[in-house]
C-alpha positions in Angstrom: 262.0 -12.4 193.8 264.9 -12.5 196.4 266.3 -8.9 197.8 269.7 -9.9 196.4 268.1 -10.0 192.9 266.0 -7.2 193.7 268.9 -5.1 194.7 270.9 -6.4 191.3 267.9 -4.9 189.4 267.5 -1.5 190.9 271.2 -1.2 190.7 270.8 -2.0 186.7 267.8 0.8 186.5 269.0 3.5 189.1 269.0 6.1 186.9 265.4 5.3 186.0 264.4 5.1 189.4 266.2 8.2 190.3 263.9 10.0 187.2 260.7 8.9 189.5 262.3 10.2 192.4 262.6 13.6 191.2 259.0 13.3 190.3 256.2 15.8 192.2 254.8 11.7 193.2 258.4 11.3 194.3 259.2 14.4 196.0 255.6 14.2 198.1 256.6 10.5 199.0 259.9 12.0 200.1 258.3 14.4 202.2 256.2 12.0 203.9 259.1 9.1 204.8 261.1 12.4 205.7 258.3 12.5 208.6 259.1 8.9 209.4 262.5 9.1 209.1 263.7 7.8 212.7 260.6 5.4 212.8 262.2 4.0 209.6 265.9 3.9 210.6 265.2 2.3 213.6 262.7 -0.5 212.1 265.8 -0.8 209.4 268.7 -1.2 211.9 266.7 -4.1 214.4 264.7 -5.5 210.8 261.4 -4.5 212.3 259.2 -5.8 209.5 256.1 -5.1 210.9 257.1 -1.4 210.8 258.5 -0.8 207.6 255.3 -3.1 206.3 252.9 -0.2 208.0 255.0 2.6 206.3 254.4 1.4 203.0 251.2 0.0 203.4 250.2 3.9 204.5 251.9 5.2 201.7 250.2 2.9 199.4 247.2 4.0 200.4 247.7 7.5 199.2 247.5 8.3 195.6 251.4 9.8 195.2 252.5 6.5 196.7 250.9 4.0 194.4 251.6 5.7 191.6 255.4 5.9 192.7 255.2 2.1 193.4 253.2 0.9 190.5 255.8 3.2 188.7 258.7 1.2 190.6 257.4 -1.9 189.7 257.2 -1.3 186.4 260.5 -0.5 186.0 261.7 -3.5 187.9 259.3 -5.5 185.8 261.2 -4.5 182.4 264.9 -4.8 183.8 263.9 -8.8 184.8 262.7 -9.1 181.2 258.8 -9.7 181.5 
């Protein structure tokens, strides 16, 4: 899947993926990017891949992050129709 049709997707299901926000998975992710925040924004602004791949990766590996991204991906899952 492309970003462009990624984006089109999560723009179709934001009010789902704004339900696993408010989430206690959600607000603990939150918390932890909130720590990351001007790692992120940088790696954002000069499309530091490698970064923004480490976040996730580290969030991934904690148990409120995969569920928020299995969750995520889910959700994206049923808006593409499969």
């Amino acid at each position: 899947m492309d970003i462009n049709h990624a984006a089109e997707l999560a723009a179709k299901r934001a009010n789902d993926l704004g339900q696993i926000v408010r989430t206690e998975d959600g607000k603990k992710v939150k918390t932890m990017m909130e720590q990351d925040a001007p790692k992120l924004k940088q790696a954002m602004q000069t499309g530091d891949m490698s970064a923004l791949k480490q976040t996730f990766d580290s969030l991934m590996q904690t148990e409120e992050g995969a569920r928020l991204i299995g969750s995520i991906q889910q959700i994206m899952k049923n808006a593409d129709g499969k």
